[in-house]
N, C-alpha and C positions, 0 to 999 in steps of 0.2 A: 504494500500500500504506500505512495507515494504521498506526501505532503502538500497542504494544500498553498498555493503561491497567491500573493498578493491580489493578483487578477482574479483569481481564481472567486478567492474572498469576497472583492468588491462583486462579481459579476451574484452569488449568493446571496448576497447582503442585500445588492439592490432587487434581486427577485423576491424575497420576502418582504422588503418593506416599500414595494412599490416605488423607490427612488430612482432616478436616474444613475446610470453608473460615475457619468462625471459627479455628481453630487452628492454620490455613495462614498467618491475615494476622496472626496473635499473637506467630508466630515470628517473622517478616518485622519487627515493627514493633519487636521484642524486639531484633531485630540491630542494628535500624537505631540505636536508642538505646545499646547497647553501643557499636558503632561511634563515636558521639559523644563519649561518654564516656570510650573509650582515647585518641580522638585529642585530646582536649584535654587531658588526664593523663600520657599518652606521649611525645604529637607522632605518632605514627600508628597506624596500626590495620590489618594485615592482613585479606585477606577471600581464603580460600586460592578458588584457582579462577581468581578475578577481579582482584585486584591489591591495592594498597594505599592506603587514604588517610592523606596529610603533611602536618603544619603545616609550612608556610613561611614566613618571613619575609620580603617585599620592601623594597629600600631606596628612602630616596626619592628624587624625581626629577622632572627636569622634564617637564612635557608640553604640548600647546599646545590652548588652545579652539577647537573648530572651526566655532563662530561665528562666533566674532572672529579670530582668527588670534592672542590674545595668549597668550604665556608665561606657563602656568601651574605653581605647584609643589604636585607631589602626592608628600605626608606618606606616610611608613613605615608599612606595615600588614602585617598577618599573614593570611594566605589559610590553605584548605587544596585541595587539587590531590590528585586521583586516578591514580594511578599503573595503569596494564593491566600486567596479567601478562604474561610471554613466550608461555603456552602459547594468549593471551586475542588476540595477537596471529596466533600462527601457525594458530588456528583460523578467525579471521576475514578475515585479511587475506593 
């Protein structure tokens, strides 16, 4: 079973909800840029349904090269990490 692609998505999206495709991937592209833009303003960004994305911080720490086997030290950086909803869980899992 192959994955379902963007297009693929919007062309779904807009046959269930009667939208236009261009106005299907308008919304889509409109969230996805909200969503950006709370979580770097916020630190996260709800997405009801589906969970929430969080700025994280991690600290730093050692790690090792796995070429070499030497002790590397990797610097403090900020991620962000997708949180599943409980309901996003008990429906799929």
């Amino acid at each position: 079973m192959s994955k379902m692609t963007k297009s693929q998505m919007i062309a779904t999206l807009s046959e269930k909800t009667g939208l236009s495709k261009k106005d299907t991937a308008g919304f889509m592209d409109a969230l996805a840029d909200l969503a950006y833009v709370e979580v770097k303003k916020n630190g996260e960004c709800i997405v009801p349904g589906f969970g929430k994305l969080v700025k994280v911080k991690r600290k730093a720490r050692e790690g090792r090269n796995p070429a070499t086997g030497a002790t590397i030290k990797i610097p403090a950086k900020t991620v962000v990490k997708f949180r599943l909803a409980k309901a996003v869980k008990d429906a799929v899992l």
